[in-house]
C-alpha positions in Angstrom: -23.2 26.7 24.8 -24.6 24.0 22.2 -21.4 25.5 19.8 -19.0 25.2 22.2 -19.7 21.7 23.0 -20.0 20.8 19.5 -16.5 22.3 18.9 -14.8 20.3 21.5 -16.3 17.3 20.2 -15.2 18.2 17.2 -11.5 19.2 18.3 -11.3 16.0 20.2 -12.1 13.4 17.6 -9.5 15.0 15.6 -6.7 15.0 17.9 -7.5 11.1 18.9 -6.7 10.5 14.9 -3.5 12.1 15.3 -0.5 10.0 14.0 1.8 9.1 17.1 5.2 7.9 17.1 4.2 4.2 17.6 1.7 4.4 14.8 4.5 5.3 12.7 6.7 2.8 13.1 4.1 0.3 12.7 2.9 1.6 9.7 6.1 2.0 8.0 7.0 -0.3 5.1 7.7 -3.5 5.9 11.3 -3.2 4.5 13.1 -0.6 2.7 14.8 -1.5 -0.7 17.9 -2.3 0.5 16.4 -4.2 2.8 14.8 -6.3 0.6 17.6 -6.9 -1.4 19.5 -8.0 1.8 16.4 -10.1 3.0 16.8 -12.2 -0.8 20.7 -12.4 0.2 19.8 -14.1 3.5 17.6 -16.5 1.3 19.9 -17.1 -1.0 22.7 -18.2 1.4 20.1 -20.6 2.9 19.0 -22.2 0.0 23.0 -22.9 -0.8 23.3 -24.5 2.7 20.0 -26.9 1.8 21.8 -27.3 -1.1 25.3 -28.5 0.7 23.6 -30.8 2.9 21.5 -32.7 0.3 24.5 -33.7 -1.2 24.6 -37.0 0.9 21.3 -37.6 -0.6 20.5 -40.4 -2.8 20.8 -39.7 -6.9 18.4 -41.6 -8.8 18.5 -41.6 -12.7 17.2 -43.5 -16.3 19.8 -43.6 -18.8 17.7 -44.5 -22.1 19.7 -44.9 -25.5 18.3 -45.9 -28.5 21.2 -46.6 -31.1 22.2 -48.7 -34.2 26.0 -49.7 -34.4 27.2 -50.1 -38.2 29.8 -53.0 -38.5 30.9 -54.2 -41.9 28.2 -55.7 -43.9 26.1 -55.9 -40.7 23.9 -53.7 -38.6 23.8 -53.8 -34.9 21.2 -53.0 -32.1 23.6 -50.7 -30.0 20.3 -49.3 -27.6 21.0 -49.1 -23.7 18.2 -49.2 -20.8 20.0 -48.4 -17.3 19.0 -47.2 -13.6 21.6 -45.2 -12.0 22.3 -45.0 -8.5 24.6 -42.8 -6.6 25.5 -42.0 -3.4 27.7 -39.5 -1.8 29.7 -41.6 1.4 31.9 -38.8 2.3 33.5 -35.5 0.8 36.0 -33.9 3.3 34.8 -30.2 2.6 31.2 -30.9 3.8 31.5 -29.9 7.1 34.0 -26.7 5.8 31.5 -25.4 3.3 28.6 -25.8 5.8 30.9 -23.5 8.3 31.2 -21.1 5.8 27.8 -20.9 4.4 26.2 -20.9 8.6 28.6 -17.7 8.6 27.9 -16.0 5.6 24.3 -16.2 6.5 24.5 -14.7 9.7 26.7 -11.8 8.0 23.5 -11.2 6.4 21.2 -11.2 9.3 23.5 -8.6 10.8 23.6 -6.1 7.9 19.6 -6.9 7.6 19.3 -6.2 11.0 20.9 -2.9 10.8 18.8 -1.5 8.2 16.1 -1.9 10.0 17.1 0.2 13.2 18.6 2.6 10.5 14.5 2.3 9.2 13.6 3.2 12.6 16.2 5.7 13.1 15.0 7.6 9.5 11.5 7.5 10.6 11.9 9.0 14.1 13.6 12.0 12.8 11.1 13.0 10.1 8.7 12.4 12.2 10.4 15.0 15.1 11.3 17.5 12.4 7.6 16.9 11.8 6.6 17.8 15.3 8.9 20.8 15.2 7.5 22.4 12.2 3.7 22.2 13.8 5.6 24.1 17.3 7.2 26.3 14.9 4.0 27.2 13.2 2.3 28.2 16.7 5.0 30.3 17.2 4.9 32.0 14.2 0.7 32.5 14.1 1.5 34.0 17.7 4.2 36.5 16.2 1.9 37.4 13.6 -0.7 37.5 15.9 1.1 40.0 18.5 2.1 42.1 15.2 -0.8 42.7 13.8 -2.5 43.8 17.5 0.5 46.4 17.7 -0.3 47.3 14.5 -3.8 48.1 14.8 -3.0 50.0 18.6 -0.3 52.3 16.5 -2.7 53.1 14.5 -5.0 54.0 17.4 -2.3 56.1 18.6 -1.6 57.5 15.3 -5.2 58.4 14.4 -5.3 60.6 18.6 -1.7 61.6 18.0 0.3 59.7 20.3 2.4 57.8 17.1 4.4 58.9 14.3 3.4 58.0 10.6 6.9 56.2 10.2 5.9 53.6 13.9 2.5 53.2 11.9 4.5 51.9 8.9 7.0 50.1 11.0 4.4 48.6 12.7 2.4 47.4 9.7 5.8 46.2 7.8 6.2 44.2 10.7 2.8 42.2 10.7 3.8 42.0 6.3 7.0 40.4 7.3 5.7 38.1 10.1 2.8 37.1 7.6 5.0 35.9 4.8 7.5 34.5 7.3 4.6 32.0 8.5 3.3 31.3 5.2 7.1 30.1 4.3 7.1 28.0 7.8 2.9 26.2 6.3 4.8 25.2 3.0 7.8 23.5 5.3 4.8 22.2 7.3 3.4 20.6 4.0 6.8 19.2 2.8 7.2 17.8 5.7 4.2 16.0 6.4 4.5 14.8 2.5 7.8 13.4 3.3 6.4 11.3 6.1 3.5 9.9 4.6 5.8 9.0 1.9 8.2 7.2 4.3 5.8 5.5 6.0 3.9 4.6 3.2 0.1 6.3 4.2 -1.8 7.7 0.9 -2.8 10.7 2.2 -0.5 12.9 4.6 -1.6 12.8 8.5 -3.6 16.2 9.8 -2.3 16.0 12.9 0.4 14.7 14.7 0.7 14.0 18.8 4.5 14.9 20.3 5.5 11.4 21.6 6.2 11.2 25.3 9.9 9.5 25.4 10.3 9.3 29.0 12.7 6.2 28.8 15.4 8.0 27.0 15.1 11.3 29.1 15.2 9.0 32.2 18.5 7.1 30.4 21.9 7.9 32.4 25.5 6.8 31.0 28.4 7.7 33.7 30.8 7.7 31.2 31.6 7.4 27.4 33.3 3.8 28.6 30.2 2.4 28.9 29.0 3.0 25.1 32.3 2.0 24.0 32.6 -1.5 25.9 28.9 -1.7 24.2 30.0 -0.8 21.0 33.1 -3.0 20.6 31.1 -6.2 21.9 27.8 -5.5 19.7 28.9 -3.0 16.6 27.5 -4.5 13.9 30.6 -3.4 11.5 33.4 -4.6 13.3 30.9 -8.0 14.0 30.8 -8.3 9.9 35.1 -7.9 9.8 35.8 -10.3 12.3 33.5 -12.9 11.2 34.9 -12.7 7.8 38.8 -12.4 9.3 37.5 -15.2 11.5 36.7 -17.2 7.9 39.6 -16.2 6.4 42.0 -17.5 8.5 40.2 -20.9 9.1 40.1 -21.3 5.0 43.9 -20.5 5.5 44.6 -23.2 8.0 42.6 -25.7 6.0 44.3 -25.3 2.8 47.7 -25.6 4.8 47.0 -28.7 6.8 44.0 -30.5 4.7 44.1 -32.8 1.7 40.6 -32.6 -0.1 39.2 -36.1 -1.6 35.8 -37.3 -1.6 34.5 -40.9 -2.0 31.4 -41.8 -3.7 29.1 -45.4 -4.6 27.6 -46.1 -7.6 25.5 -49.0 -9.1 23.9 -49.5 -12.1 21.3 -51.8 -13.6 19.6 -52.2 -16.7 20.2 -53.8 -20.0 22.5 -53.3 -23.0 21.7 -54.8 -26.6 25.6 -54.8 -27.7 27.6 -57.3 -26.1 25.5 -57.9 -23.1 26.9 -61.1 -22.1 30.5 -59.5 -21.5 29.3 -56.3 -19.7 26.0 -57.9 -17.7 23.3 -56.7 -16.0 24.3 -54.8 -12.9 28.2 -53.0 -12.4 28.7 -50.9 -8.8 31.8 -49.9 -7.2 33.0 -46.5 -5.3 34.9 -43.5 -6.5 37.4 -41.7 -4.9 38.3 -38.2 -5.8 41.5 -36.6 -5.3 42.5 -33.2 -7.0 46.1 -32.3 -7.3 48.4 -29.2 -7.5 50.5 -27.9 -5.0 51.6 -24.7 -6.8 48.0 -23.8 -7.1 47.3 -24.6 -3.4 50.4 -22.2 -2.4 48.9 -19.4 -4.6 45.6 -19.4 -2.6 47.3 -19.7 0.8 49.5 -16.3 -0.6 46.0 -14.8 -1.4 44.1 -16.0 1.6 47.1 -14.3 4.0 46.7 -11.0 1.7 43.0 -10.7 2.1 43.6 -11.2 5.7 46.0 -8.2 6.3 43.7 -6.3 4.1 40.7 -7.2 6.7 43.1 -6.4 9.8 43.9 -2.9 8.7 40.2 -2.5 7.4 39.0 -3.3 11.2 41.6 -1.5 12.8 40.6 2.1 10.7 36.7 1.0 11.6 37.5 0.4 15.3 39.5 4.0 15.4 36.5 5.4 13.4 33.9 4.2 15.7 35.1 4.8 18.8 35.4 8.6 17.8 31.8 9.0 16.4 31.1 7.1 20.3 32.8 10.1 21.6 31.6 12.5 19.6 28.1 11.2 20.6 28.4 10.9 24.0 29.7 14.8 24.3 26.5 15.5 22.4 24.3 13.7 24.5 26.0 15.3 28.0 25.5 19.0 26.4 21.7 18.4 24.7 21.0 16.9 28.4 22.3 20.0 30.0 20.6 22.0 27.6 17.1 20.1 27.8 17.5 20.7 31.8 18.1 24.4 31.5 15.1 25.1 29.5 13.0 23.7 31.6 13.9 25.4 34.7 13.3 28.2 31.9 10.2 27.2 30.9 8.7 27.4 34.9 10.3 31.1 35.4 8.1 32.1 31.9 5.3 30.2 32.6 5.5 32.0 36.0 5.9 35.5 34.2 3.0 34.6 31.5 1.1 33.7 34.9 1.8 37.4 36.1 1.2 39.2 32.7 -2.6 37.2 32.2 -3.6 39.0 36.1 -2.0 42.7 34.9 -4.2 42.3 31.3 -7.6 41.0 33.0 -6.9 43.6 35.7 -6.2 46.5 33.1 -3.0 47.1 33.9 -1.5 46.6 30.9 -3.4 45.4 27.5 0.0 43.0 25.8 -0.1 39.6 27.1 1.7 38.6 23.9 4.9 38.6 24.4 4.9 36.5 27.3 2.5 34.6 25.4 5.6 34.4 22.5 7.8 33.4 25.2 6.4 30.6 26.3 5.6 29.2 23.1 9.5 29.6 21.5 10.2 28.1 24.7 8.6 25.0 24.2 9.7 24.7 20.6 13.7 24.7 22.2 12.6 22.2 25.0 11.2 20.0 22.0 14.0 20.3 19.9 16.2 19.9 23.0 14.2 16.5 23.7 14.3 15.3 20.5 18.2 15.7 20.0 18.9 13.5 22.9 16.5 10.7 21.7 18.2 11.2 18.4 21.7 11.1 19.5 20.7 8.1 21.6 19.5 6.3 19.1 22.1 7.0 16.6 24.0 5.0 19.6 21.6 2.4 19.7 22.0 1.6 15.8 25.9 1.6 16.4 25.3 -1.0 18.9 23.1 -3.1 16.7 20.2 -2.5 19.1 22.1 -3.3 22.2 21.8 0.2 23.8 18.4 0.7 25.3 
């Protein structure tokens, strides 16, 4: 009895250090390499915004030269001591460059944004397939299990007479086969679980795992596909990114068209010169106005600027015809892994019944192989798992289409 307790003990601290789903996720690395890469993008574009609005910032500088002027027969002190001031009044691109760079950083959000659910996305499947190879290892010690007792009652029957030498052969072929199959399914089982713990970032790969719940997606109903495509046309992070920069484009068009840049700037100075001092005196300010010319070069970018743009229109057009067919093609999914998930569990009560039914017949003698109801049951539940996980799967596949919008 002592044993027996011990052993549950035992069984139970293990199985409440099983990885979950949750755990997972948390645990995972913070960001993925392209993440990071995006994450120094997003930085990037905010430092160049700090950047663009310090330029109305006061300029502060010491102009120090120390020089001799040769003239003739004479040599001349030529050294300069100044304090420059300068001060930015208005530049008519600041609020246009600001625009720009407030868009371009939330193009970046939205792409860093995605890799993450994509993250999340990568980690729930290896952590299903992980899930499925430990229900696909059950199954198989069960095979190998029911093999090798029909292999030991053939040769029963073979040693009284009541079995051929070629069943006793078959019969222990059979328990071969089913050995090596599950030794191939434990080095899957390894893989895998090396595979997670690499993903996830753990040092050592988890013992055990515990099959996640997911009640809110198999409670999740969608009437119809219009639903996911009114979600995906209003969130999609894609066609988000194309219109934004469309968006960009054509405002960059409109401004080179109707806008004139200049800028105007102050200045002062203050200091003293040796050369010539009394002529050039102590202090000089005045402003500075800036205005670039070309009008050839001006039409050349507007030409560019409406090429780019057709380019983008066309781009979003192919995306938007692309996207809404995956949308379909994962909706369809979703109805038939939904009707699929359903059927095996009506399945799984009828063989649950049946196993039920077979337990009374063994412990009443009536027949001595529980196993293959036993078998039944268990290849059951793999299905009904994988069924489950498909539809969380497909679901969130949807999810990451819709930039998280979904569920």
């Amino acid at each position: 009895m002592n044993k027996i307790i011990i052993l549950v003990v035992l069984f139970y601290a293990t199985a409440s250090n099983a990885l979950t789903l949750e755990q997972a996720l948390k645990s995972a690395k913070p960001l993925s390499y392209e993440a990071i890469v995006q994450q120094y993008n997003i930085n990037q574009q905010q430092l160049e915004g700090e950047n663009i609005k310090q330029q109305f910032d006061y300029k502060l500088s010491l102009d120090v030269q120390l020089g001799l002027r040769e003239e003739l027969d004479k040599k001349t002190d030529d050294s300069t001591v100044y304090f420059n001031f300068k001060k930015l009044l208005f530049d008519s691109r600041h609020n246009i460059d600001l625009d720009f760079n407030k868009t371009n950083t939330e193009l970046e959000k939205i792409r860093l944004d995605y890799l993450k659910l994509e993250q999340k996305l990568s980690i729930m499947r290896v952590f299903f397939d992980n899930v499925l190879a430990d229900l696909e290892y059950d199954y198989s010690t069960q095979v190998l299990a029911l093999s090798a007792v029909k292999a030991v009652h053939t040769a029963e029957d073979f040693a009284i007479g009541f079995a051929s030498e070629v069943a006793l052969e078959q019969a222990r072929a059979k328990a071969g086969l089913d050995f090596s199959g599950r030794q191939k399914i434990e080095n899957k089982q390894i893989l895998r679980r090396k595979q997670l713990a690499d993903l996830i970032g753990l040092k050592a790969s988890p013992d055990m795992l515990t099959p996640p719940a997911l009640k809110k997606y198999l409670n999740y109903t969608v009437e119809s596909e219009s639903t996911w495509l009114k979600s995906l046309q209003q969130h999609n992070s894609l066609l988000q990114i194309l219109r934004l920069e469309i968006a960009n484009l054509e405002q960059k068009k409109q401004q080179q068209e109707n806008h004139w840049e200049f800028s105007v700037e102050s200045f002062a100075r203050l200091g003293e010169q040796t050369y010539n001092k009394d002529k050039n005196g102590r202090y000089r300010a005045g402003l500075r106005l800036n205005i670039p010319f070309g009008e050839d070069e001006r039409e050349q970018d507007i030409k560019a600027l409406e090429i780019l743009i057709q380019q983008k229109q066309t781009e979003l057009e192919q995306q938007n015809e692309r996207l809404e067919q995956s949308t379909l093609d994962l909706f369809l999914k979703f109805q038939s892994a939904l009707r699929q998930y359903n059927a095996l569990r009506t399945q799984q009560d009828y063989l649950s019944f049946n196993l039920d039914k077979a337990s009374l017949e063994y412990e009443m003698r009536l027949s001595r192989n529980i196993g293959d109801a036993m078998i039944k049951v268990t290849k059951n539940d793999f299905d009904l798992a994988k069924a489950k996980f498909e539809i969380v799967l497909l679901l969130e596949q949807m999810n990451l289409l819709t930039q998280g919008k979904l569920l």
